[in-house]
C-alpha angles and dihedrals in degrees: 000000000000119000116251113229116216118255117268110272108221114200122200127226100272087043089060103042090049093054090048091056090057089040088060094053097040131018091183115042119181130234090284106044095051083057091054093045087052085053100053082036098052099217121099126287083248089054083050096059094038091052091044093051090048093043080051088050099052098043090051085054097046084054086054106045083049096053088050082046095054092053094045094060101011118191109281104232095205 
């Protein structure tokens, strides 16, 4: 039987913004807090751990793509 994927969570402007603040305080909630952000969010626990490890993702991908960026046009020391 194939697996069923969840539906796509959309998240609207004051949602985000609000993640992104707790994101800001804390990259790895517990159990808890992630139930206290869905509260305030208004989306599912679940919603919450999946958002976090995507917002994790993608930070870990913006450091990369600037490190890359740093050796490609290093700093000129004239």
């Amino acid at each position: 039987l194939p697996v069923k994927k969840k539906p796509r969570t959309f998240y609207s402007a004051e949602q985000i913004e609000e993640l992104e603040k707790m994101f800001q305080k804390d990259q790895y909630p517990d159990k808890e807090k992630r139930r206290e952000i869905a509260a305030v969010v208004g989306v599912a626990p679940q919603r919450i751990l999946v958002w976090f490890q995507n917002r994790r993702a993608k930070l870990r991908k913006l450091q990369k793509l600037s490190i890359e960026g740093n050796k490609k046009y290093p700093a000129s020391s004239a």
